[in-house]
C-alpha positions in Angstrom: -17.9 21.8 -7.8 -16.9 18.3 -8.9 -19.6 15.7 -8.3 -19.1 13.7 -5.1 -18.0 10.3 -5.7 -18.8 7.3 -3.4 -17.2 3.9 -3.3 -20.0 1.0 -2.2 -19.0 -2.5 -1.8 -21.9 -4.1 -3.6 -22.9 -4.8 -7.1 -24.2 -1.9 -8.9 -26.8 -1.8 -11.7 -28.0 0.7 -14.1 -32.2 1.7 -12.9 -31.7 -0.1 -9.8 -32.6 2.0 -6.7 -30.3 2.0 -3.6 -30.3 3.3 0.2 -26.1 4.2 0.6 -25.1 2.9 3.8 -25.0 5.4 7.0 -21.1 6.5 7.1 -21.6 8.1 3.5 -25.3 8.9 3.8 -24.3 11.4 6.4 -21.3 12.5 4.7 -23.5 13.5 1.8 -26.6 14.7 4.1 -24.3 16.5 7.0 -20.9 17.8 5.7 -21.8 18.0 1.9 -25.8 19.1 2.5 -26.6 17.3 -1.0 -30.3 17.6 -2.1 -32.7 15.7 -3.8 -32.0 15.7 -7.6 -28.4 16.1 -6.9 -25.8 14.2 -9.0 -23.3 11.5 -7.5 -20.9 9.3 -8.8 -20.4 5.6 -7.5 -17.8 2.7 -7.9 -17.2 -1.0 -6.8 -13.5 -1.4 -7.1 -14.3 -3.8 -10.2 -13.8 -1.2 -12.9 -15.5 1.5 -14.0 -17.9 4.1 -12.5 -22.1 4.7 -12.6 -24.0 8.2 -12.9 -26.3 8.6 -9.5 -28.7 10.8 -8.6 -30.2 11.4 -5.1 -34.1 10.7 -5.5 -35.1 10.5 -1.2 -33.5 12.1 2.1 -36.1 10.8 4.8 -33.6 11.3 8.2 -30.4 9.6 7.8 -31.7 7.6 4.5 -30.4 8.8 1.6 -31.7 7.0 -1.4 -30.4 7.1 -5.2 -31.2 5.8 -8.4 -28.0 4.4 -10.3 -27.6 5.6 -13.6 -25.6 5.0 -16.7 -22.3 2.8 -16.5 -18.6 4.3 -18.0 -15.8 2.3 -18.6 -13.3 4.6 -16.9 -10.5 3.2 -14.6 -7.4 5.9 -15.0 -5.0 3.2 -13.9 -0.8 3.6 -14.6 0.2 2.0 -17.9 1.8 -0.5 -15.1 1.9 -2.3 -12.8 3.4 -0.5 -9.6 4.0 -1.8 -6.1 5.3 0.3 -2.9 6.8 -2.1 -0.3 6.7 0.7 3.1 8.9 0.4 6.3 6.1 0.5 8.9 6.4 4.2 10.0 4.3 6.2 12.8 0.6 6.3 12.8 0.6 9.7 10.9 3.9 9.5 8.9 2.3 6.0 7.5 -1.4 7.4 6.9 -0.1 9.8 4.8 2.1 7.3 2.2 -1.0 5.8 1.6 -3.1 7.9 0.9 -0.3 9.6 -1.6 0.3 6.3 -3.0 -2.9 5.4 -3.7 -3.0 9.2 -5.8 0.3 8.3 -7.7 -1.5 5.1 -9.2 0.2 2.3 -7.3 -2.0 -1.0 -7.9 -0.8 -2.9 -4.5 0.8 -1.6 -1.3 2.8 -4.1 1.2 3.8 -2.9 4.5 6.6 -4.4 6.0 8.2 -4.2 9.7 11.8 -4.4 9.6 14.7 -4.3 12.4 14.7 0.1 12.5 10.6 0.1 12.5 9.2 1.9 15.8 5.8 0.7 15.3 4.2 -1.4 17.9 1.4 -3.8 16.4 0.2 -7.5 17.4 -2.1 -9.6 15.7 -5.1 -7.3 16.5 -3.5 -4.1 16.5 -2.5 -5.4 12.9 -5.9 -6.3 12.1 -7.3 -3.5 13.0 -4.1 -0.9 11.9 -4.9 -2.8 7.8 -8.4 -1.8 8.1 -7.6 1.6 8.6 -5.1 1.5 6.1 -7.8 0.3 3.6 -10.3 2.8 4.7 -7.7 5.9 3.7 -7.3 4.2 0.6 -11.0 4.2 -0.3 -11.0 7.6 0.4 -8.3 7.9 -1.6 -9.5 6.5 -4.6 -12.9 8.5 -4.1 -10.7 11.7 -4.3 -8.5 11.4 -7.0 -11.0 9.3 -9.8 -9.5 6.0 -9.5 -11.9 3.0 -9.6 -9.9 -0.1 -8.5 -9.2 -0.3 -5.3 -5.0 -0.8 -4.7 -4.5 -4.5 -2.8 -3.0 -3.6 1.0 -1.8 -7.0 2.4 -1.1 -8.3 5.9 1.8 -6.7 7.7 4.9 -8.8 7.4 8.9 -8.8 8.9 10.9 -7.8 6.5 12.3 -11.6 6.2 8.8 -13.6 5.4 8.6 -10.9 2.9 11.8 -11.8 0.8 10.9 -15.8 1.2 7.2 -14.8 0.1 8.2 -13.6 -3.1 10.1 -17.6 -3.8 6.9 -18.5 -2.8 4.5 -17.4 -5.7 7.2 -18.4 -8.4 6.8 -21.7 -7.0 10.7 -21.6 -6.0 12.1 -23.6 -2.4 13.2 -21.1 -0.3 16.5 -21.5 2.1 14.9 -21.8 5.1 16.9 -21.2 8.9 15.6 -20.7 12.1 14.6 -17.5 11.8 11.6 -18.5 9.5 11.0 -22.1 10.3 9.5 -20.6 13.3 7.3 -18.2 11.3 3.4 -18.5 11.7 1.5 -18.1 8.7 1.0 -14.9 6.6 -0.6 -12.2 9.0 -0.7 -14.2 11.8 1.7 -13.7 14.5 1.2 -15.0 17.9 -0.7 -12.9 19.7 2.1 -12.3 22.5 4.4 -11.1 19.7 5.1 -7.4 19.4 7.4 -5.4 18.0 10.0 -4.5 20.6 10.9 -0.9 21.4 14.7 -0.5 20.2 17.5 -1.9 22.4 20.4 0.3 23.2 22.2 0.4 20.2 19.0 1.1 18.4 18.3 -2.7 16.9 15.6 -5.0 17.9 14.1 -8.3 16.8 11.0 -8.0 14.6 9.4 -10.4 16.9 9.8 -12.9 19.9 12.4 -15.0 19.1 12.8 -13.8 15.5 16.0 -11.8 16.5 19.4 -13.4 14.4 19.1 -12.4 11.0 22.7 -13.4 10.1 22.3 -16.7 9.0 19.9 -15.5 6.2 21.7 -15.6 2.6 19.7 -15.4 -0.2 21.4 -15.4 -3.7 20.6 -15.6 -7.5 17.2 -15.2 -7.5 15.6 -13.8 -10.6 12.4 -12.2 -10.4 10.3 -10.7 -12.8 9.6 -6.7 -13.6 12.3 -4.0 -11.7 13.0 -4.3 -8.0 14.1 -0.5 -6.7 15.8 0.5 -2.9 15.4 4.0 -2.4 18.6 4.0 -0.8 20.8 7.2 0.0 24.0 7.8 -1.6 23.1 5.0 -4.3 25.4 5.4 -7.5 22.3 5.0 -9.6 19.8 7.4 -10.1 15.8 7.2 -11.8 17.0 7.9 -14.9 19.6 5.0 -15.4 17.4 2.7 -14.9 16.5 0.5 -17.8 12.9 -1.0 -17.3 11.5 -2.5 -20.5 8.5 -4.8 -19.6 6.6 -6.3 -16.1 6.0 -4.7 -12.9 7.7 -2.1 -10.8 8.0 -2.9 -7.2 9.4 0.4 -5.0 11.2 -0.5 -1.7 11.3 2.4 1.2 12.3 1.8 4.3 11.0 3.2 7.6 12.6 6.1 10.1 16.2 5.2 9.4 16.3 3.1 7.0 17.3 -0.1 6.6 20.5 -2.2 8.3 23.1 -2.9 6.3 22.3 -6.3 6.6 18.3 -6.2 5.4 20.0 -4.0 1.8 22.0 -6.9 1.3 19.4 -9.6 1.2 17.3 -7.6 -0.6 20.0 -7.0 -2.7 20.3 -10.5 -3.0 16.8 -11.4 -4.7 17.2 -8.5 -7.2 16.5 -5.1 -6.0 18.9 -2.2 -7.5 19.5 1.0 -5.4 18.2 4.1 -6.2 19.2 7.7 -4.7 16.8 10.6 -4.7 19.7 13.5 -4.4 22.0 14.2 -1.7 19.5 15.5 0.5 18.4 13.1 3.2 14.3 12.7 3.2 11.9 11.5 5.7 10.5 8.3 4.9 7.1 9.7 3.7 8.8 12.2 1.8 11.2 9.7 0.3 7.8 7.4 -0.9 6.2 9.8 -2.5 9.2 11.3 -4.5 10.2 7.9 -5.6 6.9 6.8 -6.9 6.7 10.2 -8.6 9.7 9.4 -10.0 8.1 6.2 -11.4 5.6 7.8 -12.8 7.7 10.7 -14.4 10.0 7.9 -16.0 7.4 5.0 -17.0 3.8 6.2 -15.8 1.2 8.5 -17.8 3.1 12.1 -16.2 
């Protein structure tokens, strides 16, 4: 049986003697019935991994005795980002936990005009820490030791003027996001609607004419992608030499017209998976596997 690996937010030292906090001390105690002398693994998220061994198991204390450090990450050869469509509870649970296994190094969620997903600011709050938590779990599963980055929810919008933002570049602004609060903080009356009649519906209160939003020109560094059915363009004729890959899916139903051309507009290329029309989830997960297959370590 593989030995049980355990991520703990803490600093970790070789001969130093720890008590693991209770979610994972009963894990190990209660569902895995470890024993004293019994081998772990644990990580930080800062690199790297430490031989364990279980030396105590008084009640629902479970204490170990770090042992020797290895310099093992088994990171992608680059740098790969998933921008998701906020999809259902499950549907979403389940890109990122796959993601997380394919190597991505950050995932951004995004709410755009076709999401179905519900959240306010606490919701949101609450929604990321879950996300996190699946991809510690993640991590602990498939031998990665850097956790990926998930940020804060944001429309679809924010998103494209966020990435002016860290090159230092003015972004046009309109009404749509002069209005905007700052990253991850929506006012706490703002929800995502539930669709209007012809199956559109602002991203928030107020937040509902996107037309006026042109963005054009912008040059951004690495390979923007839009999984995007009946794209010209497939994986393979791609040309990526150097920098980043950032991966855009969209939620149930994709994206409007309108949202493909503006990201369009600040680089992204579209992309086709095949003929065959996939559910979001499906659609993340064959695309980043494509990544990997193309420019990854399969």
């Amino acid at each position: 049986m593989p030995t049980t690996r355990i991520y703990l937010d803490t600093p970790l030292d070789p001969d130093a003697v720890l008590n693991l906090p209770a979610a994972p001390a009963r894990h190990v105690t209660r569902v895995l019935r470890l024993r004293i002398g019994m081998p772990l693994v644990l990580f930080n998220g800062r690199g790297g991994e430490f031989d364990a061994e279980i030396i105590q198991v008084r009640g629902q204390t479970v204490s170990v005795r770090i042992g020797q450090y290895r310099q093992s990450d088994r990171e992608l050869p680059l740098t790969l980002c998933l921008v998701q469509g906020i999809s259902r509870g499950e549907r979403m649970d389940w890109v990122i936990q796959k993601a997380v296994e394919l190597g991505v190094s950050r995932i951004e969620p995004v709410f755009t005009l076709r999401s179905v997903v519900q959240l306010n600011t606490q919701r949101a709050i609450r929604r990321l820490q879950h996300w996190r938590a699946i991809a510690i779990r993640a991590c602990e599963q498939c031998g990665r030791n850097r956790i990926p980055e998930l940020t804060n929810p944001l429309p679809l919008t924010k998103w494209i003027a966020s990435r002016y933002e860290r090159r230092g570049q003015p972004f046009p602004q309109s009404p749509v996001l002069a209005g905007c609060e700052p990253e991850g903080n929506l006012p706490k009356d703002s929800v995502i609607r539930e669709p209007a009649a012809h199956g559109e519906r602002p991203y928030a209160q107020g937040n509902d004419d996107l037309s006026i939003l042109r963005v054009t020109n912008a040059s951004l560094p690495g390979s923007f992608l839009l999984l995007q059915p009946g794209a010209k363009k497939r994986f393979a004729d791609i040309r990526h030499t150097d920098g980043p890959i950032t991966l855009l899916v969209g939620p149930e139903g994709g994206l409007t017209p309108e949202e493909t051309e503006r990201v369009m507009a600040i680089g992204f290329i579209p992309v086709s998976l095949g003929p065959r029309t996939l559910r979001t989830e499906t659609a993340a997960i064959a695309g980043l596997t494509a990544i990997d297959l193309c420019w990854g370590d399969f």
